[in-house]
N, C-alpha and C positions, 0 to 999 in steps of 0.2 A: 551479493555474491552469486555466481553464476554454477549452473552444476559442474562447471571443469573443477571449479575452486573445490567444491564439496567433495569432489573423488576424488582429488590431489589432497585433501585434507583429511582425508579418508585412509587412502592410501598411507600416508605419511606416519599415522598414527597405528596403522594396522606394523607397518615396517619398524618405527619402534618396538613396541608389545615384541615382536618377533626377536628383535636385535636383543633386545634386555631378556628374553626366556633361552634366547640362545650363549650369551654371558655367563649366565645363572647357570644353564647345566655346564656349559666348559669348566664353569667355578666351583662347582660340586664335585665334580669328575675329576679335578687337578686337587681338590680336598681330599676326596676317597686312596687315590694312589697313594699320596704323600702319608696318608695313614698306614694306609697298607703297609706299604716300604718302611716306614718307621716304625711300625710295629713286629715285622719280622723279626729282627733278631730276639724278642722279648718273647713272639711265640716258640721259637727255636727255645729259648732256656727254660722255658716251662715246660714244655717236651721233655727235656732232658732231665730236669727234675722228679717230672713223674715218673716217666723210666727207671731213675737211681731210684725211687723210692718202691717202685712196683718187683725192682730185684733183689733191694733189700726183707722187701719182705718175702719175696722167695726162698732169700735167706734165712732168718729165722724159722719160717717154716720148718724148712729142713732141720735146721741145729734143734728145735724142739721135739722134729721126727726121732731124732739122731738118740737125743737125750732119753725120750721115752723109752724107747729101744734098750740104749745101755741100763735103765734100769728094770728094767724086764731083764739084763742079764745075756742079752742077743750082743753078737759079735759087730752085727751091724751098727751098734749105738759106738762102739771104740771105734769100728774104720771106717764110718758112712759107706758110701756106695763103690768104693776099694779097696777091698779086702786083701790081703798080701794070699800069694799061692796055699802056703804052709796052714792056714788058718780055715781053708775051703774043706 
């Protein structure tokens, strides 16, 4: 074999490696998206679930503000944070 054969043979092999590492990442890359995208709406409801539950518990906070209040006997425990005029 003459040296053209060896750097054509060279070459050839250097241009695979290359072609299969360039595959590989478009294959990865078209992996990751398709995660991505199909993960979205799952992260969207876990979102929203922590949300409901991070207001819920703003709620009870309150109602057990509320409750302590009413029994201390404060106006604030009957009306929470709206107290009708007549009551002020």
């Amino acid at each position: 074999m003459d040296d053209g054969g060896i750097v054509y043979s060279i070459g050839y092999v250097i241009g695979l490696g290359v072609a299969f590492v360039g595959c590989a990442l478009i294959g990865w890359l078209i992996l990751k998206l398709a995660k991505f995208v199909l993960s979205a709406p799952w992260r969207r409801a876990a979102r929203r679930r922590l949300a409901e539950e991070i207001r819920m518990q703003e709620v009870a906070e309150r109602a057990e503000q509320q409750n302590r209040a009413y029994l201390a006997g404060e106006s604030h425990g009957i009306y929470g944070d709206f107290e009708p005029s007549s009551v002020k």
